[in-house]
Backbone as CSV, one residue per row, in Angstrom:
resi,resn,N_x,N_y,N_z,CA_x,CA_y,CA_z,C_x,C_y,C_z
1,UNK,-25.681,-25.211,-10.093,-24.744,-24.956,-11.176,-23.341,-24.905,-10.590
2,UNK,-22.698,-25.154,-11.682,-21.092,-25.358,-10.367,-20.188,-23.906,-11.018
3,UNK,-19.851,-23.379,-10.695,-18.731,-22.350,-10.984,-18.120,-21.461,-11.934
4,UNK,-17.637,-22.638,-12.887,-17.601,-21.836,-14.511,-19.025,-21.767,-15.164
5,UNK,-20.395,-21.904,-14.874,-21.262,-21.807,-14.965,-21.973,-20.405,-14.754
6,UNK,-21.685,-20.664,-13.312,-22.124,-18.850,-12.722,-20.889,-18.451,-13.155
7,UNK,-20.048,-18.302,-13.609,-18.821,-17.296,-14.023,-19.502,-16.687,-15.517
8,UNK,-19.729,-17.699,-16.283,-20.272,-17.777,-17.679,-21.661,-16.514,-17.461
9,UNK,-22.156,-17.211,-16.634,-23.585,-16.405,-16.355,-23.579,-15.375,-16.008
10,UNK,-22.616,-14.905,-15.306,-22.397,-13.441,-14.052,-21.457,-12.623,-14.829
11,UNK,-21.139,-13.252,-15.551,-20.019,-12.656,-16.874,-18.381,-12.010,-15.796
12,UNK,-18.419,-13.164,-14.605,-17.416,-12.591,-14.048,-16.184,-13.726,-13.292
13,UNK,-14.811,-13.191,-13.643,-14.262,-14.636,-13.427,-14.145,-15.654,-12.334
14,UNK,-13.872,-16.586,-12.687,-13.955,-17.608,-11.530,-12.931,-16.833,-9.922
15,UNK,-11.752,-16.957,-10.340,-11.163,-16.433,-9.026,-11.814,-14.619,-8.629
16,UNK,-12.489,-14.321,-9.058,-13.154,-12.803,-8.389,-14.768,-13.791,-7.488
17,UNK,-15.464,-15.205,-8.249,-16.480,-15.379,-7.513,-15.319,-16.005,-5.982
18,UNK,-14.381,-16.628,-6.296,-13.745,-16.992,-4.675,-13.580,-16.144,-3.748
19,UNK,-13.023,-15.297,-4.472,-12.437,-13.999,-4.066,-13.711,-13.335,-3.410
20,UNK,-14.865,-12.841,-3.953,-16.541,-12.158,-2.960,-16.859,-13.659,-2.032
21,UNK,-16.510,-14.673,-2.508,-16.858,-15.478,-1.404,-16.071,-15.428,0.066
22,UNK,-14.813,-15.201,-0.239,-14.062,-15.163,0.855,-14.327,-13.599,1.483
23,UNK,-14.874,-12.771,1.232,-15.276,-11.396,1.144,-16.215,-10.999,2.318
24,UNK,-17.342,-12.912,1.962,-18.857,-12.825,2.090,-19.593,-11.816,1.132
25,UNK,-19.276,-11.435,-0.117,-20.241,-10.893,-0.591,-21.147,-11.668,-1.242
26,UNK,-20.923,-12.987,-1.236,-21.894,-13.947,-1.726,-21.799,-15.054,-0.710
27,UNK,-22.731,-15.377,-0.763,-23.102,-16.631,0.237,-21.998,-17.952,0.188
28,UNK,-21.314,-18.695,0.902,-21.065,-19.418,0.612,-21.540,-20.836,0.043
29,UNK,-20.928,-21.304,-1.005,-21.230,-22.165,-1.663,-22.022,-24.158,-1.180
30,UNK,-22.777,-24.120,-1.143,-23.205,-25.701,-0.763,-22.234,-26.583,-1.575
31,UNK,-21.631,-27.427,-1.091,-20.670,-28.448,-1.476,-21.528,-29.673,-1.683
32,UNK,-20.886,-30.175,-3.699,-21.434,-31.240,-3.726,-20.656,-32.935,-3.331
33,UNK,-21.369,-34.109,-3.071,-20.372,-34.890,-1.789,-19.182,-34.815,-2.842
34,UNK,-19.068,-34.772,-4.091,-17.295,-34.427,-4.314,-16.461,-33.482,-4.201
35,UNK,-17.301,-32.646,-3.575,-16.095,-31.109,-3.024,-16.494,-30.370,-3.986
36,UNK,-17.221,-29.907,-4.620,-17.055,-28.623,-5.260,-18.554,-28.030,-5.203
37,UNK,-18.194,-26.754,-5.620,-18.918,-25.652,-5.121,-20.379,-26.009,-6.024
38,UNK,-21.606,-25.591,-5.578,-22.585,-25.322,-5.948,-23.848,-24.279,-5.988
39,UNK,-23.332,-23.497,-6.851,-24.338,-22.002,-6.977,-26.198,-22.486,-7.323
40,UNK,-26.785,-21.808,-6.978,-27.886,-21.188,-7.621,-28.306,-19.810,-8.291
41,UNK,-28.967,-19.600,-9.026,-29.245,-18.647,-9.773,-29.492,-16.981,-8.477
42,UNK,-29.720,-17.328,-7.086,-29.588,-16.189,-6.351,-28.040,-15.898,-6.582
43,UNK,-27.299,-16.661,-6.664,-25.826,-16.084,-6.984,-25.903,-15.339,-7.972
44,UNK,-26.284,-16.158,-9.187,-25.986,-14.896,-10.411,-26.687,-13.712,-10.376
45,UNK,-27.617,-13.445,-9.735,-28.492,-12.492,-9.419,-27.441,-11.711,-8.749
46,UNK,-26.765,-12.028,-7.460,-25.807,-11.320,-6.667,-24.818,-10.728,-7.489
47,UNK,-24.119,-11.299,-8.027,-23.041,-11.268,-8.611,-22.702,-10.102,-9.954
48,UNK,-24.364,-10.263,-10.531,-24.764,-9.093,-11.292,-24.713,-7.788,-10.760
49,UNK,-25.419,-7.863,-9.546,-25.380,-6.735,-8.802,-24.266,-6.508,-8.263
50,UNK,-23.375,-6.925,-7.673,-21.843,-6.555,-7.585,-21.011,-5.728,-9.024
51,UNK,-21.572,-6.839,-9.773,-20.980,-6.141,-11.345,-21.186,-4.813,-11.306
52,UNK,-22.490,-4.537,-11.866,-23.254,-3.329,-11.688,-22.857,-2.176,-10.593
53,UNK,-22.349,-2.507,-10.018,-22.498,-1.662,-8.941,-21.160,-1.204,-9.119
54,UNK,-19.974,-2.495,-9.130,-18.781,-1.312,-9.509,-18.442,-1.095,-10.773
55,UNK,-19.251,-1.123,-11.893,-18.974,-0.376,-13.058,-19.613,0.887,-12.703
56,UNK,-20.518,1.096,-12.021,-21.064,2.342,-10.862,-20.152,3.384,-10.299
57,UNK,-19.304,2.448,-10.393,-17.790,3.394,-8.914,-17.876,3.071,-7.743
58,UNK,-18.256,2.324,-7.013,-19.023,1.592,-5.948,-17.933,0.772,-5.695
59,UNK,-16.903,1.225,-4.310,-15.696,0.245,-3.800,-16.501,-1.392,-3.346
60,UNK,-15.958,-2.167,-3.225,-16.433,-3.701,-2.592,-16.791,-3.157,-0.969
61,UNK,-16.393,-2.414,-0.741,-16.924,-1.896,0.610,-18.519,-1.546,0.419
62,UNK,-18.576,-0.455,-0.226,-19.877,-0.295,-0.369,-21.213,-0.958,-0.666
63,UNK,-20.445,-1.885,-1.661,-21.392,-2.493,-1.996,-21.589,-3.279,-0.925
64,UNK,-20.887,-4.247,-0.249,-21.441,-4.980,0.943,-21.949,-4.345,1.683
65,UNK,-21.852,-2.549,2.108,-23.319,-2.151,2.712,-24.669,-2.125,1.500
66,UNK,-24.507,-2.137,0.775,-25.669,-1.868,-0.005,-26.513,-3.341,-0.124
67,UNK,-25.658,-4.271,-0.400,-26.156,-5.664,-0.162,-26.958,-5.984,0.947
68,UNK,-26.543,-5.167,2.240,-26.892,-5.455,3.446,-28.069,-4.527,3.312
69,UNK,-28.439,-3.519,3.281,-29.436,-2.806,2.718,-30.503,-3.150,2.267
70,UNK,-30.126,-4.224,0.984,-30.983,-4.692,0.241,-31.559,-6.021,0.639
71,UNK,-31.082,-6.360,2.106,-31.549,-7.594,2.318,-32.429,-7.337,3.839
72,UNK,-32.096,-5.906,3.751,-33.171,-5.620,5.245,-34.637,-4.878,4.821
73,UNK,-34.780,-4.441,3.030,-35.768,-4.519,2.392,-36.478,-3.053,3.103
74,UNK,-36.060,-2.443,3.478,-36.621,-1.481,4.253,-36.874,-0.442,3.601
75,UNK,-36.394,0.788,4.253,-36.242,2.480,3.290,-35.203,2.699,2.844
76,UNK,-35.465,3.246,1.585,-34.554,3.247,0.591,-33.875,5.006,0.556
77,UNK,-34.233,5.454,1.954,-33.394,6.569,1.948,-31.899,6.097,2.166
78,UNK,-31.016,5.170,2.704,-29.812,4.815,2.677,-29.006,4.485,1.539
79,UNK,-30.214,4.526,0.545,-29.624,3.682,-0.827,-29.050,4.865,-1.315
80,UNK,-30.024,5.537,-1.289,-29.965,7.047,-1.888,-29.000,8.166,-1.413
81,UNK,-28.606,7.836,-0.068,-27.651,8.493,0.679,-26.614,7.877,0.253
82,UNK,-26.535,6.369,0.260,-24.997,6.031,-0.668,-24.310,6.600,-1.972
83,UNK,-25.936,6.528,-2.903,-25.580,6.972,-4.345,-25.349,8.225,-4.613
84,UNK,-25.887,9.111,-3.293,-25.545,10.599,-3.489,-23.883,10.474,-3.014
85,UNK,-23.590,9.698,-1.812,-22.104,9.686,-1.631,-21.090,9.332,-2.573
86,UNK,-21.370,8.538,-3.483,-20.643,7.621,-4.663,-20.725,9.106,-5.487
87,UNK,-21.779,9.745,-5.840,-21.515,11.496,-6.984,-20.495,12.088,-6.390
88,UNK,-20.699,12.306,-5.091,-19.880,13.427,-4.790,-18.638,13.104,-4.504
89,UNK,-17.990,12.094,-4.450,-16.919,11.524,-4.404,-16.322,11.145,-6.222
90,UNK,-17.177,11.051,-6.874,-17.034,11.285,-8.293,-16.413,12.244,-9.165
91,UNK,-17.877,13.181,-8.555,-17.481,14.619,-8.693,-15.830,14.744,-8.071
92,UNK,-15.772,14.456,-6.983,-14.026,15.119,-6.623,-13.269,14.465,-7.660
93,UNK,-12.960,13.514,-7.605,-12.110,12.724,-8.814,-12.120,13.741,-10.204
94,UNK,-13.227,13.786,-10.522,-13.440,14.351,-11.920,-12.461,16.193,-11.553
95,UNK,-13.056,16.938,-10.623,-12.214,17.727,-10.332,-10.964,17.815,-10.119
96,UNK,-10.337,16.340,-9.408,-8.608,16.543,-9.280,-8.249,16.304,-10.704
97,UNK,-8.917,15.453,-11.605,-8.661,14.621,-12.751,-8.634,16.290,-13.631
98,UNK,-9.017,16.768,-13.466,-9.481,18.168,-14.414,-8.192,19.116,-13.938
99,UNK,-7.870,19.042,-12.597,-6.782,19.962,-12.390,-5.344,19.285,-13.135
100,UNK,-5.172,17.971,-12.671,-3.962,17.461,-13.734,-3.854,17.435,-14.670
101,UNK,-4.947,17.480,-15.933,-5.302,17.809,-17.035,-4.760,19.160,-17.319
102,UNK,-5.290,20.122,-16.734,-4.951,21.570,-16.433,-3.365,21.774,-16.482
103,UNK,-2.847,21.047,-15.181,-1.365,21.426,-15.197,-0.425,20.522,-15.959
104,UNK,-0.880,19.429,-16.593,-0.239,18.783,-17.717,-0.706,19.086,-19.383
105,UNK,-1.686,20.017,-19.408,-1.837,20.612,-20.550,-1.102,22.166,-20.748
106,UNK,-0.964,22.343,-18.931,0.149,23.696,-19.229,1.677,23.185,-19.906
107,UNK,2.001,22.117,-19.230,3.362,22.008,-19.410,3.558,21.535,-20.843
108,UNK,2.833,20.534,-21.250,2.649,20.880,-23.065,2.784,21.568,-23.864
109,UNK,1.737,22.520,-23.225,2.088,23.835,-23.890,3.209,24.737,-23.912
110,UNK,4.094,24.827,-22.887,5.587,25.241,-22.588,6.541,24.459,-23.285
111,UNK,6.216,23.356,-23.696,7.267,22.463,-24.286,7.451,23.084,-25.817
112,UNK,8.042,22.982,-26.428,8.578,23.134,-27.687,8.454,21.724,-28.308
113,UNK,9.223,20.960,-27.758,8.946,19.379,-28.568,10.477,18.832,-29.096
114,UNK,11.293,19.967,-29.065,12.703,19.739,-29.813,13.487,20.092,-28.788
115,UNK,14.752,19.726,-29.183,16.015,20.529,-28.567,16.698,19.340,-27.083
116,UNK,17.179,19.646,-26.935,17.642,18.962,-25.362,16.889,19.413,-24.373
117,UNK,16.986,17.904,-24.034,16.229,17.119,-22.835,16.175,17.862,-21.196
118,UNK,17.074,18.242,-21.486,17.655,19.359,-19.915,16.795,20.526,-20.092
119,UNK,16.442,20.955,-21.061,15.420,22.719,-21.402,13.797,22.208,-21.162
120,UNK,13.978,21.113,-21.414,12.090,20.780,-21.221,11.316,20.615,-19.918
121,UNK,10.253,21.540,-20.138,9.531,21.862,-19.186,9.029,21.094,-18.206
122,UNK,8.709,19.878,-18.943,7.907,18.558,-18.585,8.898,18.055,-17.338
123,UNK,10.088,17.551,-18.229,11.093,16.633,-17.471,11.109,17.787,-16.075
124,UNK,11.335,19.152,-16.128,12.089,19.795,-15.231,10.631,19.684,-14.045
125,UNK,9.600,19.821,-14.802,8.296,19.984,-13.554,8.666,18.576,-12.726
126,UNK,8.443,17.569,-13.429,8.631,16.560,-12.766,9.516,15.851,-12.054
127,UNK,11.291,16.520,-12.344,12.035,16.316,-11.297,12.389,17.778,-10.368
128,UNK,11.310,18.601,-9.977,11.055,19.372,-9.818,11.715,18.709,-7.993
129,UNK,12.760,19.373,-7.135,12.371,18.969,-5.742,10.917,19.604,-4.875
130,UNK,10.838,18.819,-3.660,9.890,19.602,-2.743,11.349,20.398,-2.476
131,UNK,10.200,21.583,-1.654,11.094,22.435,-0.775,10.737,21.934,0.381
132,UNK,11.634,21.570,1.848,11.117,22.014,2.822,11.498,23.534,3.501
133,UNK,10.458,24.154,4.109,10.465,25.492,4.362,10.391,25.370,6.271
């Protein structure tokens, strides 16, 4: 299949399949004698799983260990050690994400909403200087 094919199929665009090719997260392509690329369906298979994986949260890093993982077919305690790493790295996000929430739902709340621009809480947090001490 040539390209916009597996793009169609993998539901993913053409310059992101160049882009994991140049990556190596997918095999490179067999060339047909007019120069262009030629997938098989192990691509779209791949490519799914790339998908999948970072709608997951799963950097392109990871996943090329996990790929590698999955092609040494072995114990699947590493898989599991990844996916526990991908939570807890989640989990933090969700926690910093919860503290800015926190301190941008304070400053909301301090705001009034009216009046000049110089009295508001918001503007002042945010051109707030560092100190150095």
């Amino acid at each position: 299949m040539n390209i916009g094919t597996l793009s169609r199929l993998a539901q993913v665009p053409v310059d992101t399949i160049r882009y994991y090719e140049k990556l190596a997260l997918i095999p490179p392509a067999r060339r047909s004698d007019g120069g262009y690329r030629i997938y098989a369906e192990q691509d779209v298979q791949r490519l799914c799983f790339i998908r999948r994986a970072k709608a997951l949260g799963f950097t392109l890093e990871e996943i090329a260990g996990l790929l590698e993982l999955s092609e040494q077919r072995e114990d699947m305690a590493e898989v599991k050690a990844a996916a526990l790493a991908r939570i807890a790295a989640i989990e933090g996000k969700i926690t910093q994400l919860q503290r800015i929430r926190d301190a941008l739902a304070g400053l909301v709340e301090a705001c009034p909403g009216h009046g000049a621009l110089a009295q508001c809480p918001i503007m002042a947090a945010l051109a707030e200087e560092v100190r150095h001490d």
